[in-house]
N, C-alpha and C positions, 0 to 999 in steps of 0.2 A: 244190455249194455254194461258192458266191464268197468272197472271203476279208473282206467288210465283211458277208456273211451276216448276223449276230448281230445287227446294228445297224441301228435304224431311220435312214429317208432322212436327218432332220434331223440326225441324230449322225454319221452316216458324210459330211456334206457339210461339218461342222467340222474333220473329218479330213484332208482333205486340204491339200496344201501345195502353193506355186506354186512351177513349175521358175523358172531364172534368166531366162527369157525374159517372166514373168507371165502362161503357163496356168496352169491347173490340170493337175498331176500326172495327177487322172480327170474326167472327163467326160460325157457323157451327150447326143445329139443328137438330135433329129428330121430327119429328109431324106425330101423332097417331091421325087419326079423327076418327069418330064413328058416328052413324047414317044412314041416307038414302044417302049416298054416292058414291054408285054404280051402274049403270047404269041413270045417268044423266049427265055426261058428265064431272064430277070433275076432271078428271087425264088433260081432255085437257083445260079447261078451268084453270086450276092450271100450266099451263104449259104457257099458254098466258101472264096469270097474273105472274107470276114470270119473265119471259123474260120483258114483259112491264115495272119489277122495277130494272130488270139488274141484277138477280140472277142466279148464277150456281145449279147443284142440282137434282134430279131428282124428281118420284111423281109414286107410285104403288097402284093396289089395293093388298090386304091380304086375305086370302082364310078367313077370319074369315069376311069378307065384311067390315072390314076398310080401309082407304085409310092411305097409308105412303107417309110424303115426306120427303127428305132430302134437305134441305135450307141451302147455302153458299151463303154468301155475307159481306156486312156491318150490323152495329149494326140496320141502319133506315131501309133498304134493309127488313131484316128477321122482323121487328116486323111487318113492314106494311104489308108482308103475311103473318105472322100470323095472326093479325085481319080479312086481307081477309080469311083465312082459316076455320073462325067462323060462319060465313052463305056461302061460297060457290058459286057456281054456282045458277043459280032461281031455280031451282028445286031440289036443294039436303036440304035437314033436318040435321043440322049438332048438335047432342047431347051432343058432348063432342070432347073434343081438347087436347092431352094430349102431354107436350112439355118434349125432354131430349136431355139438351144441350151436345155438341158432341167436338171433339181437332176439331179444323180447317181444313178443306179440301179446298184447294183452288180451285175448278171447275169451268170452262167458261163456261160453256151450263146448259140450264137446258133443261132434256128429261123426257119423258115418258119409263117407264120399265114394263118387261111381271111382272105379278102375281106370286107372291113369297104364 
């Protein structure tokens, strides 16, 4: 259980404060990747990587062979996977990365999900 658990979206998205930079403290993404990203191991390796930086979240493939994830965490949290999200695992070819930022969700796991 995340620590804005308690609180529905629209009160936990009151909550937050912007660092000196003007993010948001937390955040919440969408990321659309594109390329050779399926079948090389991106969903679990994205799953590694995101736990390794202590994000909530999850990570699909798309019947269209994109990979989705959904990223909750801090503002440093989500960009440093995003960058990871730009080459991937060693064997995925990643062509395009397309970001749409989302209200805050505040999740403590990050999972893998069946194909949407």
């Amino acid at each position: 259980m995340g620590p804005f658990a308690f609180l529905d979206e629209r009160k936990s998205s009151q909550l937050l404060q912007m660092t000196r930079d003007g993010h948001y403290e937390h955040r919440s993404v969408r990321v659309l990747i594109s390329g050779r990203v399926q079948g090389v191991g991106f969903r679990y390796a994205s799953c590694r990587a995101a736990k390794s930086l202590g994000l909530g979240g999850w990570v699909r493939n798309l019947t269209d062979g994109r990979v989705e994830m959904l990223l909750s965490g801090t503002h440093t949290q989500v960009e440093k996977m995003i960058e990871w999200s730009h080459s991937g695992p060693a064997y995925a070819e990643v062509t395009d990365v397309h970001l749409q930022e989302c209200a805050f969700e505040p999740i403590s796991d990050f999972t893998s999900r069946q194909t949407k």
